[in-house]
N, C-alpha and C positions, 0 to 999 in steps of 0.2 A: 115418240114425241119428246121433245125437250123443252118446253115453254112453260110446261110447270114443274121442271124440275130447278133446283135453286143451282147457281153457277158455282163450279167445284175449282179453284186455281190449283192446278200442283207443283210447286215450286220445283227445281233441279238442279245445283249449281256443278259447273261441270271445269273442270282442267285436264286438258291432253290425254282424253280417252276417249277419244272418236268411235270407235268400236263398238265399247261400252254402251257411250251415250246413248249410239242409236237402238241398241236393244230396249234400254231402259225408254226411249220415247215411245219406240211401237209396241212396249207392253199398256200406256197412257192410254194411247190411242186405240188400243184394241178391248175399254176397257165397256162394260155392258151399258153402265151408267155415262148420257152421251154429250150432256152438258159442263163441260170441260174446258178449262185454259189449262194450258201448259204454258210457264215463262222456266225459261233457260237464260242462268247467269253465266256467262263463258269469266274465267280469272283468267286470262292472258293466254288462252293457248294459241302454240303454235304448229297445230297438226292437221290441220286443214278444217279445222271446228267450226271455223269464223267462214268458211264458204257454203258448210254443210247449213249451220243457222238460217243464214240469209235464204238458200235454195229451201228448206221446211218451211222456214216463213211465208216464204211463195206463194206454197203449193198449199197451205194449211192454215186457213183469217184465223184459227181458235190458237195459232202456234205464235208468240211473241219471246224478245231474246235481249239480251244488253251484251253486250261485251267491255270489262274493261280491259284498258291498256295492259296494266302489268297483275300479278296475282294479290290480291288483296285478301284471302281468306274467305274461306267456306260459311262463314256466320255473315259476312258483310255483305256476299253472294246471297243467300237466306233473304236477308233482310232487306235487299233491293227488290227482290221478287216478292217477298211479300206486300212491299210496301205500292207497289206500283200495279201490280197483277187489280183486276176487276172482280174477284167471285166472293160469293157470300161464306164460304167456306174455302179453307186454305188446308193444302198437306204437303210432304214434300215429299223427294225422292232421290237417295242418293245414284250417280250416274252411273256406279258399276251395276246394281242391283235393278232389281222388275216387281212390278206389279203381277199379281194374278188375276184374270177377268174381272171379277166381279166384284175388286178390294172396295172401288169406290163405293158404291151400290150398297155394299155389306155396312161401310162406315157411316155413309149417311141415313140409312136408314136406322141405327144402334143410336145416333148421337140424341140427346134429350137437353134442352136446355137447363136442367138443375146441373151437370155435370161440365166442369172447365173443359174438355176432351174428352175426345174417345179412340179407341187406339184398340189394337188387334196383336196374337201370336205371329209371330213370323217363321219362317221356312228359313235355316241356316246349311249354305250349300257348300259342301266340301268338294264341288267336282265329282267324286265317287259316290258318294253317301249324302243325304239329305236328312236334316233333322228337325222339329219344330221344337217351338221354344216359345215359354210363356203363353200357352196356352190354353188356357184355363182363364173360365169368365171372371172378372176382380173388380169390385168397386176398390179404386183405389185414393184412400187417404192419406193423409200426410204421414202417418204413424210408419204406415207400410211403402209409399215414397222417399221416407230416408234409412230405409234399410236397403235401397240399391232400388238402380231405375227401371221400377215396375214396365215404362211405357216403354223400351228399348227407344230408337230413333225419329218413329215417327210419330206423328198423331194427326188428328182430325179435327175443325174447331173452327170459329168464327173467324173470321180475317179480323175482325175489329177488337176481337177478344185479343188475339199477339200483340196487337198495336197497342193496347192498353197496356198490357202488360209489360211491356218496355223491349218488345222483340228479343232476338237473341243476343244477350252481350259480349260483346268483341272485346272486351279485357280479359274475359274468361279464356285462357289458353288451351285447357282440354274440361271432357264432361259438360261442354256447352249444354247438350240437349237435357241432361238431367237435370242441369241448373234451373235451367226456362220453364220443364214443365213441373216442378217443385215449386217453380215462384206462380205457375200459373194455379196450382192445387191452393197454396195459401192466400190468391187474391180471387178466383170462383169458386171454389168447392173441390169436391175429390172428381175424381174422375172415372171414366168408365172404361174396364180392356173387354174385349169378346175375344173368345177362344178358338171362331177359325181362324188361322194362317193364310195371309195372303200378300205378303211379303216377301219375296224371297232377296236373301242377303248373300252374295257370291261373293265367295274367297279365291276358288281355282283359276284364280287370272296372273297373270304377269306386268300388266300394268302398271305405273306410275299410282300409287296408293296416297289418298288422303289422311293421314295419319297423322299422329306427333309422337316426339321422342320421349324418353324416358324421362327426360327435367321437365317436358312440359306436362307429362300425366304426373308427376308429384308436385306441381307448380298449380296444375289445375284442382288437384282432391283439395289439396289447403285451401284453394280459394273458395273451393266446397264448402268448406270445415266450417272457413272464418263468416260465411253471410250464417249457416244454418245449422252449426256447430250447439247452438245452444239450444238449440229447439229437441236436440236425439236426447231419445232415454238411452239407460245405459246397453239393451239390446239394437237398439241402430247405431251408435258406436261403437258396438263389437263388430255389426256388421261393417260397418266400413271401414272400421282397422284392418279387417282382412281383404275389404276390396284395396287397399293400399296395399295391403303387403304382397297379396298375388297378383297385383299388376306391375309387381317392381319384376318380377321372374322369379321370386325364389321358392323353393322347392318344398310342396307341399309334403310333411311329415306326418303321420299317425299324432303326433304330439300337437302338430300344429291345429290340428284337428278336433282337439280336445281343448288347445287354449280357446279359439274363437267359437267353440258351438254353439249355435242357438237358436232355432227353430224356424227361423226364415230364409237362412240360409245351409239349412242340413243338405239338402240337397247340393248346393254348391258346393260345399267341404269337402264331400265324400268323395263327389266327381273329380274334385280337382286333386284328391290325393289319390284316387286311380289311377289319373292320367300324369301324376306324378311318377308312377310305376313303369309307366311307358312314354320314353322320350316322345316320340312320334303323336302320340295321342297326347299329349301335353303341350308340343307345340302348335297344335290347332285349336284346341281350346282356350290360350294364353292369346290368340290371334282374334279369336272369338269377343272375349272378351275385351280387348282394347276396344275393338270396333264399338261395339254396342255402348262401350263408357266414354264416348269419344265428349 
């Protein structure tokens, strides 16, 4: 029965990865939790997206789509689905990656209205090897929000709540998502993660990738800095000195590890001067990380 279950939208903004997409729909649609919209923003593709849409639509009343013309960015795609989609609760999902059964299920049943969101570990998939991440249960507050983005990408929340909040901002170049749910921590409260994984985040593709360059992630940390720069103690500044610096590529040192240490990030340091040791394992973790700070 789904009539007293409350309508769940989950956004998915999509460009030229047909393939993709359709995993990432029929993991939505396979999901336990059965009162569902799915809206699909298509940015200009031109891979047969715009007939696949139209044919889902069809066959699917819970299935709605927009298409624009040319690519206008993954935040502005976000934001037309959020802002049009029907459900009392809103999450998104990017189009390479999938839901697991029960993610929705899990989320709303976790969500508590004292808390701005709720959000969950996710499953990071190298193709060979699979690994969970941020999984561990966290009321997260602001303290621990600007020591690097507790919620990874997605979260779970009122639709009315993003709207208020002033949606995702489109001048923000990179780090969109940690901006939004930082701005959403200091206008509702902290927020909530749960420690199963039901995310999974896929890298082993060849694909056409959503990503930005190198001037846009040091373009975006500063725009970071400059709304919420005054709010870090001097431990969330060390923390983010070092997510700048390891997201430029450079090469994690034993020394380097000893300039930025500090307790919310030990685990990060240590890992990322391991994989400092090993080319191979360093550049998937460097790959790792961009995603998740996007």
């Amino acid at each position: 029965m789904t009539s007293c279950q409350p309508l769940v939208s989950v956004w998915i903004p999509t460009y030229n990865r047909l393939s993709l997409l359709k995993r990432a729909v029929e993991s939505v649609k396979k999901q336990t939790y059965k009162n569902i919209e799915i809206f699909i923003v298509d940015n200009g593709s031109t891979d047969g997206t715009v007939e696949y849409l139209k044919q889902l639509a069809g066959e699917n009343e819970n299935i709605r789509f927009h298409c624009f013309g040319e690519n206008e960015g993954a935040c502005r795609a976000r934001n037309y689905a959020i802002q049009h989609s029907q459900g009392e609760y809103v999450t998104g999902l990017d189009d390479d990656d999938e839901f697991l059964p029960t993610r929705i299920a899990d989320l709303v049943e976790a969500f508590e209205e004292k808390y701005a969101f709720v959000c969950s570990g996710y499953i990071w998939d190298y193709g060979q090897t699979q690994r969970p991440i941020l999984n561990s249960d966290m009321i997260i507050d602001i303290d621990a929000q600007l020591n690097f983005n507790q919620a990874s990408n997605q979260v779970l929340t009122r639709r009315a709540r993003l709207i208020e909040a002033g949606l995702f901002d489109e001048s923000v170049v990179s780090s969109q998502d940690w901006e939004l749910w930082t701005r959403m921590i200091l206008k509702f409260g902290a927020a909530k993660r749960i420690s199963t994984p039901s995310y999974i985040v896929h890298t082993a593709h060849d694909k056409p990738r959503i990503t930005d360059n190198q001037k846009n992630r040091s373009v975006g940390f500063q725009q970071f800095y400059d709304r919420y720069g005054h709010l870090m103690s001097k431990r969330n500044k060390k923390c983010f000195d070092f997510l700048v610096y390891y997201s430029s590529g450079q090469k994690v040192s034993l020394l380097t590890v000893f300039k930025y240490f500090t307790p919310p990030i030990a685990g990060k340091l240590l890992r990322a001067w391991l994989a400092s040791l090993f080319p191979g394992l360093a550049k998937k973790r460097l790959e790792r990380f961009r995603k998740v700070q996007k």
